[in-house]
PAZA-524984 format. One record per atom (N, C-alpha, C): x, y, z. Coordinates in steps of 0.001 Angstrom, whole numbers, plus 500000, padded with zeros to 6 digits. Each point is the difference from the previous one (the first is absolute). Example, Ala and Ser with C-alpha at 12.3 -4.5 7.8 and 13.67 -1.06 7.14 Angstrom:
// residues 2
513190494310507800
499110501190500000
500900501200500000
499650501050499280
500820501190500060
499230501090500730
This chain:
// residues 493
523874454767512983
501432500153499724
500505501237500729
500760499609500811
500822501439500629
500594501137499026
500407500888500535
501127501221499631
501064499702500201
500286498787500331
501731499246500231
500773499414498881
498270499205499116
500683499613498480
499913500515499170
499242501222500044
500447500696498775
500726500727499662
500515499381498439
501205500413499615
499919500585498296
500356501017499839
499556500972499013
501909500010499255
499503499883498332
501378499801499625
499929501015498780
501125501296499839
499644500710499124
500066499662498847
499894500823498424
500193499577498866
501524500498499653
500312499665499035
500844500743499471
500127501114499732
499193500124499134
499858501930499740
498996500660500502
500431500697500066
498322501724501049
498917499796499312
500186500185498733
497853500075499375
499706499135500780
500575498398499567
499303498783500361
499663500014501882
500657500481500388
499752500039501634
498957501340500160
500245500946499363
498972501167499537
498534499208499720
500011499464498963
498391499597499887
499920498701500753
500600499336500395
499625498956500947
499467500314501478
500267501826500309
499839500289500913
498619500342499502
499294500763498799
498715500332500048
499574498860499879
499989498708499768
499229499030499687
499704499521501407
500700500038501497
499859499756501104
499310500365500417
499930501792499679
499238501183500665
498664499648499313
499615499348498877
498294499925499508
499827498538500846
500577498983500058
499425499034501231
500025500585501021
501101500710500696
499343500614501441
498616500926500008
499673500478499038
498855500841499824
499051499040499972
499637499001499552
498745499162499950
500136498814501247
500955500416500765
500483498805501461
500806498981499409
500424499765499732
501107498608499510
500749499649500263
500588499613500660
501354499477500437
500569499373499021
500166500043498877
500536499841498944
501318501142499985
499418501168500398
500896501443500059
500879499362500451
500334499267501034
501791499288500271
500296499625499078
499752499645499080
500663498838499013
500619500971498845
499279501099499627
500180501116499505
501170501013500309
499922500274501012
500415501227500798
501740499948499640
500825500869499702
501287500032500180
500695501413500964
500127499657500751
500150501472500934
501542499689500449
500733501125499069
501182500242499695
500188501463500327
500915500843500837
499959501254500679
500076501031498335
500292499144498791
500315501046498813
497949499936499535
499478499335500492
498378499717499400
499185501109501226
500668499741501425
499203500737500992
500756501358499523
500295500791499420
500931501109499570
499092500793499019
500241499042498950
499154500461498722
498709499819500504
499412499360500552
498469500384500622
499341500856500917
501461500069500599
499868501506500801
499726501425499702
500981500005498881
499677500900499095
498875499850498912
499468499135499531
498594500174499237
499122500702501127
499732498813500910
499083500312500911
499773501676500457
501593500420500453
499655501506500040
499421501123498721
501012499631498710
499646500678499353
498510499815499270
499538498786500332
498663499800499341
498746501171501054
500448499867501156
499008500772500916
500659501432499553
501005500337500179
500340501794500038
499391499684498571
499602499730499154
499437500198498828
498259500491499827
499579498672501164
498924500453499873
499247501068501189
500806499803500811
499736501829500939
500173500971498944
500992499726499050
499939501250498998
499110500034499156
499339499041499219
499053500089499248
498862499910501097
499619500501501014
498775499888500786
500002501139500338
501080500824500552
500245501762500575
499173500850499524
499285500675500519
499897501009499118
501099501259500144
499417500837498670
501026501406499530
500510500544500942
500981500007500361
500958501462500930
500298498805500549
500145498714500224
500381499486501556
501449498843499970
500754500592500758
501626499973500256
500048498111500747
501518499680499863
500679498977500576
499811500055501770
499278498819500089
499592499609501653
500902499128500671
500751500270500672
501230499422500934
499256498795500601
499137500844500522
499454498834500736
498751499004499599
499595500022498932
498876499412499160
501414498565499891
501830500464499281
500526498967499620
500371499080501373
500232500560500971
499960499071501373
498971499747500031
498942499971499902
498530498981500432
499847499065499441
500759500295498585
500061499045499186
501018498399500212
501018500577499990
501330499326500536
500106499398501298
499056500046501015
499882499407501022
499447498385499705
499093499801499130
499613499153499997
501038498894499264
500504500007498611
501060498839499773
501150500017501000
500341501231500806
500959499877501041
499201498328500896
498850500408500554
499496498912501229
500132499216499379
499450499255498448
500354498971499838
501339499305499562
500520500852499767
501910499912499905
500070499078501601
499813500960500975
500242499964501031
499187497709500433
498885499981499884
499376498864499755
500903498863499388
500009500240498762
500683499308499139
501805499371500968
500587500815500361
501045500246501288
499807498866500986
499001500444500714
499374499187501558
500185498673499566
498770499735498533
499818498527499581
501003499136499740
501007501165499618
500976498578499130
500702499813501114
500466501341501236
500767498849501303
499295498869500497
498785500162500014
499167499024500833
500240498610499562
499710500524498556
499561498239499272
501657499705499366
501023500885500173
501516499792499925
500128499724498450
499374500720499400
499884499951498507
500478501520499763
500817500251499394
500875501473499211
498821500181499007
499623498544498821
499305500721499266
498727500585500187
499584500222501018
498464500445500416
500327501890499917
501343500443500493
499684501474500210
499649500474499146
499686500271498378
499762500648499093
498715499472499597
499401499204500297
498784499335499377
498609500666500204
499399500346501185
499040500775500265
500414501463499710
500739500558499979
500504501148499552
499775499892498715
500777499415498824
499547499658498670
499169500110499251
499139499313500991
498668499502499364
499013501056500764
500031500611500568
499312501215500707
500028501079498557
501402500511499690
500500501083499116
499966499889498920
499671498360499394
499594499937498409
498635500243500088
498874499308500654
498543500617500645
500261501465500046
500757500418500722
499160501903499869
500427500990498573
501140499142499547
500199500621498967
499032499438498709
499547499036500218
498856499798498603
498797500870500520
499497499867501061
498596500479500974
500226501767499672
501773500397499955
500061501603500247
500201500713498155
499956498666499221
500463500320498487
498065499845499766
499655499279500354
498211500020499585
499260501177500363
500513500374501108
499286501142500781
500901501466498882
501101499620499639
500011501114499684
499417500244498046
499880498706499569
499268499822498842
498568500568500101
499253499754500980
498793500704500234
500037500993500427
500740500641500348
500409501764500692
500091500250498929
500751500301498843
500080500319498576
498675499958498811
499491498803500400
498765500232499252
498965500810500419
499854500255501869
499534501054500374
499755500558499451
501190500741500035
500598501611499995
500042500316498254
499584499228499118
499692500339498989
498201500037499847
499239499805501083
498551499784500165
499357498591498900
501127499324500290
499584498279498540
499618498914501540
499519500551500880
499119499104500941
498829500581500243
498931499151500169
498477500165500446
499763500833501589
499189500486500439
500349501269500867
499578499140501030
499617499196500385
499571499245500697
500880498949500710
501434499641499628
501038499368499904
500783500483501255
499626502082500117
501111500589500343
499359499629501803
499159499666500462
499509499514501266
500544498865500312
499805499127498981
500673498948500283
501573499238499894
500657501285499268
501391499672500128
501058499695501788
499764501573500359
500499499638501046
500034498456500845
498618499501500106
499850499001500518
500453498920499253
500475499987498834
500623499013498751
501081500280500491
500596500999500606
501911499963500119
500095499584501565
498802500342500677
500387499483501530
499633498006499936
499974499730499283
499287498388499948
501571499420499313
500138500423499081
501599499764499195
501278500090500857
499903501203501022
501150500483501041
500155498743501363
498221499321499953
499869498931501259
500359498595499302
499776499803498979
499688498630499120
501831499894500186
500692500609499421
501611500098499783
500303499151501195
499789500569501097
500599499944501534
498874498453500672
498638500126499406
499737498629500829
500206499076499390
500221499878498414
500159498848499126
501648499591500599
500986500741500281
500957499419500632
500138499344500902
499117500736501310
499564499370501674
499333498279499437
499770500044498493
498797498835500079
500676498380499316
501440500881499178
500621498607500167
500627500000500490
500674500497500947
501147500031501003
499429499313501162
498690499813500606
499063499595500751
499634498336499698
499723499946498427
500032498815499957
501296499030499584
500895500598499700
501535499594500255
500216498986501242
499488501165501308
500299499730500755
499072498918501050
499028499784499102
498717499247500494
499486501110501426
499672500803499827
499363500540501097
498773499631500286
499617499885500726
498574499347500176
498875501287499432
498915499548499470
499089500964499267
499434501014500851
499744499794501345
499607500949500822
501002500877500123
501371500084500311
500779500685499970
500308500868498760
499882499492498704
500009500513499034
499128501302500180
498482499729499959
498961500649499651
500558501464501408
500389499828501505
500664501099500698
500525500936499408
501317499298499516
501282500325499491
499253501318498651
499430499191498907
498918501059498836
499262500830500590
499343499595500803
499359501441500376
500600501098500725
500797499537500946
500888501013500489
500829500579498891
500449499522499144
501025501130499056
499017500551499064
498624499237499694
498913501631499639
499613500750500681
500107499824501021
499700501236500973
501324500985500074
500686499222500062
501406501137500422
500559500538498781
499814499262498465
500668500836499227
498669501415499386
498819499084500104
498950500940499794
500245501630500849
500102499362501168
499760501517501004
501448500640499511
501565499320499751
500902500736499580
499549500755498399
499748499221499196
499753501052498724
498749500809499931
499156499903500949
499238500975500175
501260501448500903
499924499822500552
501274500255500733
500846501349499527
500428499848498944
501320499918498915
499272500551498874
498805499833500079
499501500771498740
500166501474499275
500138500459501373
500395501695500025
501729500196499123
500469499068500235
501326500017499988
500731499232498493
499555500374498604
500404499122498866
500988500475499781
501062499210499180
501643500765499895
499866500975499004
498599500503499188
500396501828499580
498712500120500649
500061501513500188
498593500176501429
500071501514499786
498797500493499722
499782501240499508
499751500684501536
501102501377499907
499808500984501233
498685500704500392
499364499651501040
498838500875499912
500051501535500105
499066500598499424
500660501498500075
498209500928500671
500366500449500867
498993500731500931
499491501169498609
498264499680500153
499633500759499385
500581501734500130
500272501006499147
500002501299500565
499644500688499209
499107501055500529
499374500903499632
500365501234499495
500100500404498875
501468501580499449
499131500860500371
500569501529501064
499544500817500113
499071500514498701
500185499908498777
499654500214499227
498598499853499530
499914498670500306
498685499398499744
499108500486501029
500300500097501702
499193500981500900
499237500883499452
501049500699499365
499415501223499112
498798499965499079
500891498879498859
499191500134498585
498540499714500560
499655498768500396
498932498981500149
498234500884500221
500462501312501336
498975500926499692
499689500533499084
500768500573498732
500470500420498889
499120499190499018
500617498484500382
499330499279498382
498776500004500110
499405499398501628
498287499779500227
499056501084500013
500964501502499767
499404501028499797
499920500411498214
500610499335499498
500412500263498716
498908499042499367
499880498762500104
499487498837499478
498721500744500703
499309500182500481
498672500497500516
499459501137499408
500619501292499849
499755500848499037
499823499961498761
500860498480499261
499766499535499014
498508499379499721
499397500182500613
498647499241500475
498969501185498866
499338499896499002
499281500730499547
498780499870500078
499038501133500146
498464499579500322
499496499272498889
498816499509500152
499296499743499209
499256500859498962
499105499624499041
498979500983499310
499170499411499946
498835501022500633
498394499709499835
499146499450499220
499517499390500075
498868498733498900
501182499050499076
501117500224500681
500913498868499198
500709498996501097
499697498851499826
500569498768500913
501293500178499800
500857500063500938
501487499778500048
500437499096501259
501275498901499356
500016498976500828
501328500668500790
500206500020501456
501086500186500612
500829498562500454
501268500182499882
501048498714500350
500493500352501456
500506498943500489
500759500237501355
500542498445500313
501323499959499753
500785499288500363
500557499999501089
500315498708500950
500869500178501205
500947498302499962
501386500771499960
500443498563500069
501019499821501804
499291499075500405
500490500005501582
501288499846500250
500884498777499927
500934499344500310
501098500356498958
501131500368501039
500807500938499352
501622499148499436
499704498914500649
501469499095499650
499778498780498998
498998500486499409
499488499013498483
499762501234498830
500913499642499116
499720500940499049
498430499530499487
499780498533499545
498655500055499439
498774500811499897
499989500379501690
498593501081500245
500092501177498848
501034500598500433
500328501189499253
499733499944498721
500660498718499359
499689500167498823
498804499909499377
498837498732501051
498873499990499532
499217501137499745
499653500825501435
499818501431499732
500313500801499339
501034500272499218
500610500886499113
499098499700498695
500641498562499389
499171499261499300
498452500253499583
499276499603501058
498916500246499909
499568501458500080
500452501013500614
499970502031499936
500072499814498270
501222499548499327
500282500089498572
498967499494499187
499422498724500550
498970499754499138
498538500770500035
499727500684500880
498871500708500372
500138501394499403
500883500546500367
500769501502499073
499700499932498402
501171498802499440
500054500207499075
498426499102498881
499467499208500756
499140499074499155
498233501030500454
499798499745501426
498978500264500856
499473501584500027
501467500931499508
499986501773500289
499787500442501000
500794499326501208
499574500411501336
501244501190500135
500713500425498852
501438501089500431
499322500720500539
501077500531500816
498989501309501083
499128499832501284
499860498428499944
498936499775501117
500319499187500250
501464499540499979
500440498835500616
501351500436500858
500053499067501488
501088499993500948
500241498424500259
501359500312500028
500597498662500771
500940500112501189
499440499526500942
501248500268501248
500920498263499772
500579500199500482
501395499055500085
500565499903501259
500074498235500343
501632499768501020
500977499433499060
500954500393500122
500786499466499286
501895500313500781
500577499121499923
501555500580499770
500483501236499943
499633500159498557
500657500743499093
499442500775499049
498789500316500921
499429501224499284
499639500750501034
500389500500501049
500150501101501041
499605501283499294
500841500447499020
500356501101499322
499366500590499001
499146498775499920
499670500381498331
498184499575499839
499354499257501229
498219499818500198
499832499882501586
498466500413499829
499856500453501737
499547498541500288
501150499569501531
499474498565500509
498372500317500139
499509498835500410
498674499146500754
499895500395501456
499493500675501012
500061499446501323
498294500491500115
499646499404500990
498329500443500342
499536501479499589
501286501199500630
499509500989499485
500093500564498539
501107499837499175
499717499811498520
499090499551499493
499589498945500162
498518498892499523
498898501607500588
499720499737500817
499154501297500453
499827501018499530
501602500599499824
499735501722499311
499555499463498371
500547499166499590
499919499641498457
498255499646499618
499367499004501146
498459500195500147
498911501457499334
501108500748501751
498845500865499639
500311501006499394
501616500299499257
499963500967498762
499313499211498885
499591499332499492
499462498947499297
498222500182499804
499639499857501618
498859500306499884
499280501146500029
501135500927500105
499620501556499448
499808500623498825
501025499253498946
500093500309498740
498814499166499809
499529498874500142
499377499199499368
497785500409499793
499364499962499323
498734500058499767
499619498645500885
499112500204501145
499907498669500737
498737498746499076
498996501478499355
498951499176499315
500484499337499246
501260500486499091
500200499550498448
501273499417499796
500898499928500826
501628499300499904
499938498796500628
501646499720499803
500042498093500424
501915500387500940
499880499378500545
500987499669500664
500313498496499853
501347499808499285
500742498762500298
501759500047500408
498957499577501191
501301499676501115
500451498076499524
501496500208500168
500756498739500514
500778500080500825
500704499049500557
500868500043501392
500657498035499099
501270500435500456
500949498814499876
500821499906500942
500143498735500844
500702499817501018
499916498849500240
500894499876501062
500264498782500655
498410499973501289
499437499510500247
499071499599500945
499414498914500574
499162500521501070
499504498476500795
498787500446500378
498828499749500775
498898499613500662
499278501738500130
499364500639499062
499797501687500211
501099500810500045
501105499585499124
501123500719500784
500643499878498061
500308501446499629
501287500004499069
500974500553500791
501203499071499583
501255501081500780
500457501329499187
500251500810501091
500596501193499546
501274500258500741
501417499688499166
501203499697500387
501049500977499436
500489500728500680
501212501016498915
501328500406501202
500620499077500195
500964500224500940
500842501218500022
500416501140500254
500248499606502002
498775500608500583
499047500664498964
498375500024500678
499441498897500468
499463500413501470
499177498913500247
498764500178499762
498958499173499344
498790500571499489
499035499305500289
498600500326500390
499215498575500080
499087499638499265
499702498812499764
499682499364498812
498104500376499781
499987500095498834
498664500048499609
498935499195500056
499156500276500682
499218499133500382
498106500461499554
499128498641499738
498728500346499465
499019501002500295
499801499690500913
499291501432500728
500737501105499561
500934500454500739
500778500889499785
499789500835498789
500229499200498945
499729500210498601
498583500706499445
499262498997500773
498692500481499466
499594501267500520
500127500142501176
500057501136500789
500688501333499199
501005499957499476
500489500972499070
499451500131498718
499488499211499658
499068499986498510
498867500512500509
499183499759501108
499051500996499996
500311500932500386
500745500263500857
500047501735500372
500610500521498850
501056499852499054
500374500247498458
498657500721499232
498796499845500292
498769500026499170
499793499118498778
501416499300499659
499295498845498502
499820499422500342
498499499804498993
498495499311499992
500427498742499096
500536499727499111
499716499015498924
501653499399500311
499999498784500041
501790499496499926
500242498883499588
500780499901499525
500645498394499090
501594499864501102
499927499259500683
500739499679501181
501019498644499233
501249499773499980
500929498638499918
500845500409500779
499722498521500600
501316500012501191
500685498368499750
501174500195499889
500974499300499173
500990499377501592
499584499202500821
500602499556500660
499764498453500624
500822499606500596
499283498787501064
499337500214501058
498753498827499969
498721500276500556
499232501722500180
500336500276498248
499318500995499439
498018500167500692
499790498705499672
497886500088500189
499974500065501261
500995499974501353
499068500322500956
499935501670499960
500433500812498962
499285501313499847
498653500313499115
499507499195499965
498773500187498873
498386500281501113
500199499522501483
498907500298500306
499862501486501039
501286500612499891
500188501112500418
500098500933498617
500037499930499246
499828500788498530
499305499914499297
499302498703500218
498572500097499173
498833500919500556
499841500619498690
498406500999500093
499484499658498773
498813500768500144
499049499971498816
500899500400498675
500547501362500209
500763500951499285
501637499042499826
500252498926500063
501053499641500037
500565498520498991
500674500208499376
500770498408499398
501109500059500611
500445498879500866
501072499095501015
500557499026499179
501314499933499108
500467498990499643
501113499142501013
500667499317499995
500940499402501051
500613498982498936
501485499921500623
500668498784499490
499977498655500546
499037500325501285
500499498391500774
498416499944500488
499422499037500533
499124499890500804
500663500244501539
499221500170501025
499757500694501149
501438499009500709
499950498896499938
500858498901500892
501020499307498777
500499500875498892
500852499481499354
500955500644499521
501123499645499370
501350501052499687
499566500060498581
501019500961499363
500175499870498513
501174500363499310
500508499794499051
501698499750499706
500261501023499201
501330500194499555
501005500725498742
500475500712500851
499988500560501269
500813500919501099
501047500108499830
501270499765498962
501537499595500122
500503501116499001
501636499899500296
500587501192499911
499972500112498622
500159498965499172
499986499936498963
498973500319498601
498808499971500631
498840500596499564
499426501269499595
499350500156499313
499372501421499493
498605500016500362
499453499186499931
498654499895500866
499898498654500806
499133500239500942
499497498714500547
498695499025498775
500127498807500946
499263498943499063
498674500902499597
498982500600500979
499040500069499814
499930501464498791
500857501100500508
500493501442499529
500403499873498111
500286498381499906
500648500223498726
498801499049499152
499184499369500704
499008499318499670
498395500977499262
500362500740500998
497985500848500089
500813501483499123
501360500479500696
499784501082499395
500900500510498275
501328499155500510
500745499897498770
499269499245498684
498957498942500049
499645499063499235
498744500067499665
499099500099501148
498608499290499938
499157501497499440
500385501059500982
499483501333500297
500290500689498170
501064499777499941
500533500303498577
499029499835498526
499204498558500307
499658499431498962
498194500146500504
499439500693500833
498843499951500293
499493501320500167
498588500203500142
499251501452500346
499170499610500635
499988499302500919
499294499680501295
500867499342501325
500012500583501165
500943499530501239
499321498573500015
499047499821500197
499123498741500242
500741499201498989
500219499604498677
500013499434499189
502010499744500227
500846501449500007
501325499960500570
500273499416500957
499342499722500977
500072499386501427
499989498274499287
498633499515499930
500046499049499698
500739499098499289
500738500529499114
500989499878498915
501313500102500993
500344500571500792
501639500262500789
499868498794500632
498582499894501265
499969498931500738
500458498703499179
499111499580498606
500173498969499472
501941499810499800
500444500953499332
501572500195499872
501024500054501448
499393500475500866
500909499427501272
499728499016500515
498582499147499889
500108498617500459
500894499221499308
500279500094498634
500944499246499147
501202499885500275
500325501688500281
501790499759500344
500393499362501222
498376500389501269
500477499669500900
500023498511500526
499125499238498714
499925498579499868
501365499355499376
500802500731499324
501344499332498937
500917500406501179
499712500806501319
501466499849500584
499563499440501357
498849499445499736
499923498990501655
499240500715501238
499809501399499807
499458500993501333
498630499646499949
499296499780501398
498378500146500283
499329501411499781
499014499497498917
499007501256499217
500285501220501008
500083501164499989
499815501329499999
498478499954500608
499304500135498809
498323500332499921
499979501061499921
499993500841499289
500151501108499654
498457500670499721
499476501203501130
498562499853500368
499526501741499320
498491499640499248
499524501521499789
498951500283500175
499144500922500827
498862500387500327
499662501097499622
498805500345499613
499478501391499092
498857500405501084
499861501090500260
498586500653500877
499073500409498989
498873499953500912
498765499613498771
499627501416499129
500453501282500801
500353501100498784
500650499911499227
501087499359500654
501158500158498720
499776499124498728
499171498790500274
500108498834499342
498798500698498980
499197501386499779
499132500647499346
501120501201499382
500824500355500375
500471501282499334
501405499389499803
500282499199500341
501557499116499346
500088500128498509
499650499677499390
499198499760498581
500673501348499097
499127501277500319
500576501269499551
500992500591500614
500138499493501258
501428500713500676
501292499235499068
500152498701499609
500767498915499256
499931500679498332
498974500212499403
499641500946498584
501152501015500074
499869500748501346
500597501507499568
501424499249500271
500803499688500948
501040499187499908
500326499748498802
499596499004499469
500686499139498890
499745501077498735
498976500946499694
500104501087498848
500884500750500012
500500500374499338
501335501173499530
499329501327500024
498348499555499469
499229501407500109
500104500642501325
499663498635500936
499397500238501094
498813500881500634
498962499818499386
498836500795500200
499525500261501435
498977500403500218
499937500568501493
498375498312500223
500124499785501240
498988499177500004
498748500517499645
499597501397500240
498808500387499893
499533499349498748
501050500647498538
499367499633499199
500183498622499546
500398499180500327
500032498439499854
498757499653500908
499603500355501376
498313499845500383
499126500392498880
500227500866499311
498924500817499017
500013498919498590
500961499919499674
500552498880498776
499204498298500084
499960499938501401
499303498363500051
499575499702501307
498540500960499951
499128500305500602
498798498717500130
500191499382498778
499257498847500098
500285498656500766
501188500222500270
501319498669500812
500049501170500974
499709500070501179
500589500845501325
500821499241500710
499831498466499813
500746499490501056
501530499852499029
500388500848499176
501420499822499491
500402501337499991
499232500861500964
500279501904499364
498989500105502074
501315501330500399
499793500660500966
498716500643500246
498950499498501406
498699500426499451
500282501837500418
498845501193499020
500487501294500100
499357500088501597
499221499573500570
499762500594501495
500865499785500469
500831500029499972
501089499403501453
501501501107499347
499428500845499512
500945501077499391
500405500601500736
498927500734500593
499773500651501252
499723499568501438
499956499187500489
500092499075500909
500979499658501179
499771500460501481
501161499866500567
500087498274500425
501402499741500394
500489498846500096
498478499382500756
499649500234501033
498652499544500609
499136499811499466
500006500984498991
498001499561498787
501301499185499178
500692499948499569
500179498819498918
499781498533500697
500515500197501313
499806498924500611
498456499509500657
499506500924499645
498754499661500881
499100499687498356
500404500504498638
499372500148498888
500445498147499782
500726499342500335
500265498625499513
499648498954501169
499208500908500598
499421498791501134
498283500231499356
């Protein structure tokens, strides 16, 4: 049947031509050419749909924006170009086929489609932004609104095509060319939504120039020695990546739980990237990590203390990032690391590193003298990274939860892993693997180093060796008191 006989007759009143128009627009969505029979395209219907259509999108650019970000001139022309062309379409067709009623019809039925497609999208922007969606969703949205933005525009090409009996080869051209071209346009255009937050160049306040020597000199002096024949555990936090609050908070978090539960006050530092704490904690960069080392391993008894280090960041392949704009900084890397832990002089360490593809640091940090926890295995990511968060998946798993309720890392570990495979099974992400290796000293003096930890007494290991003398392999053996890093190592071969 041509575009010559069809002839579209309105209703009487607006609702009825109003919903006769959505009832068109759900057959054009599933291909139907039924949508003619439906359709009433009256310049007072292309009007009022004009206006949904816009206000349904400026709605959901607004519920999608984030905070601070202003009215985009040109986000609303990128927009408006498109029912213009098919205005323009709708035009061409009806001189051709000498039918008046054709100009409003693809237009119509285009603008009731984006306004249901731009009222759904903005129903799920809202549930967002209240965090009542699965975290796993938020990957796959985008690609849910670019499939909705193509479906609108080819479900039209697809009865207008068979209207016109186009032959099927031509069809299948015709579809792929307008996914290609509207694809590459809203990729395009992406930069450009009608509210669009100003970017603002990191800057640095003379101020902070100042303080930053100040704090990492301050936070370091805070560093108190140890005391003799008494085990004391030292903390050292580093949170890398400075445009996610999460890190920060994990680290903080976890300093608080070690201070106030563990009694590490006094012997604990945390460096920070962050925003918005310039002023007030000394960033992360290689040489902070360093000076913080080896004031650390000065105060510290090398025979008889523990060092637990974490690091939270964003990372990849031996590599945590270390990010704090308008510094440029370079990122932390395995070696590197280890290299500063030994020249530091601490002997004994409980190592978590809280990033993606965390384990390919475990065979550059593993020693005898060493426990290596990781959030990811060597070739895998691991989740909770988002702005919205207080810890990451693994951070709120082992240390907020698991660590809380246990007096053994071994036993805490196992218990987090089990709890982040779960969450990371209910939102769809491939396992983590979240990996822990013990050196074969440590896996002998873990035991009483974990005792004095978890006691309030906190006794010195000596006398916990002396206490359960009959069990050595759960108590620090006493030769290795005195012992440099080389005879301990040469004492466990």
């Amino acid at each position: 049947m041509s575009l010559t006989s069809l002839k579209t007759v309105s209703l009487q009143r607006f609702s009825l031509n109003f919903a006769a128009n959505i009832i068109a627009t759900l057959w054009m969505l599933v291909g139907s050419t039924r949508a003619f029979s439906w359709v009433k395209p009256t310049f007072i219907q292309f009007a009022v749909f004009a206006l949904l259509a816009l206000g349904s999108n400026v709605l959901f650019s607004w519920l999608a924006a984030e905070s601070g970000s202003i009215f985009n001139e040109q986000g609303l022309v990128s927009y408006l170009i498109w029912p213009m062309i098919i205005l323009l379409s709708g035009i061409i067709l009806a001189r051709r086929a000498s039918n008046q009623t054709l100009v409003f019809v693809p237009v119509v039925l285009w603008l009731v489609a984006d306004t249901l497609s731009a009222l759904l999208q903005s129903l799920v922007q809202f549930f967002g932004s209240y965090g009542w969606l699965p975290e796993w969703s938020y990957s796959f949205l985008p690609i849910l609104f670019l499939v909705l933005f193509l479906w609108q525009t080819l479900a039209l090409l697809w009865i207008f095509s068979r209207r016109l009996r186009i032959p099927w080869w031509e069809r299948i051209i015709i579809l792929v060319g307008a996914v290609a071209l509207l694809t590459i346009w809203q990729r395009n255009v992406a930069d450009q939504p009608i509210f669009k937050q100003i970017p603002v160049e990191p800057v640095l306040e003379e101020a902070a120039l100042y303080e930053q020597p100040r704090l990492l000199q301050q936070a370091l002096n805070s560093i108190d020695p140890s005391i003799d024949g008494k085990t004391d555990w030292y903390f050292m936090g580093v949170a890398g990546f400075s445009s996610q609050n999460v890190f920060r908070s994990e680290i903080n978090k976890v300093r608080e739980l070690f201070d106030v539960r563990f009694g590490t006050s006094g012997h604990s530092l945390s460096l920070i990237n962050n925003t918005y704490s310039w002023m007030d904690e000394p960033i992360a960069t290689k040489t902070s990590i360093l000076r913080g080392l080896k004031k650390i391993g000065q105060q510290m008894n090398a025979d008889e203390d523990v060092l637990f280090l974490t690091l939270s960041s964003h990372g990849n392949e031996d590599i945590v990032q270390l990010a704090n704009p308008p510094i440029a900084m370079d990122n932390l890397d395995a070696a590197w690391l280890r290299e500063a832990l030994d020249a530091s002089g601490i002997r004994w360490r409980v190592i978590v590193v809280s990033a993606c593809y965390s384990g390919s640091f475990i065979d550059e940090l593993a020693s005898p003298t060493t426990v290596v926890i990781t959030a990811s295995a060597a070739d895998k990511a691991s989740f909770g990274c988002t702005n919205t968060a207080e810890m990451t998946y693994f951070g709120q798993a082992f240390f907020a939860e698991s660590l809380r309720g246990n007096t053994s890392f071994e036993l805490a570990f196992k218990d987090a892993r089990i709890r982040v495979n779960e969450r990371e099974s209910a939102m769809g992400f491939e396992p983590s693997e979240p990996q822990m290796v013990i050196g074969s000293l440590m896996e002998t003096a873990l035991p009483a180093f974990e005792q004095v930890l978890f006691d309030k007494a906190r006794p010195s290991v000596a006398s916990l060796t002396n206490n359960t003398a009959s069990t050595t392999v759960n108590a620090l053996p006493e030769t290795t008191a005195n012992l440099s890093v080389g005879e301990v190592d040469a004492a466990a071969e």
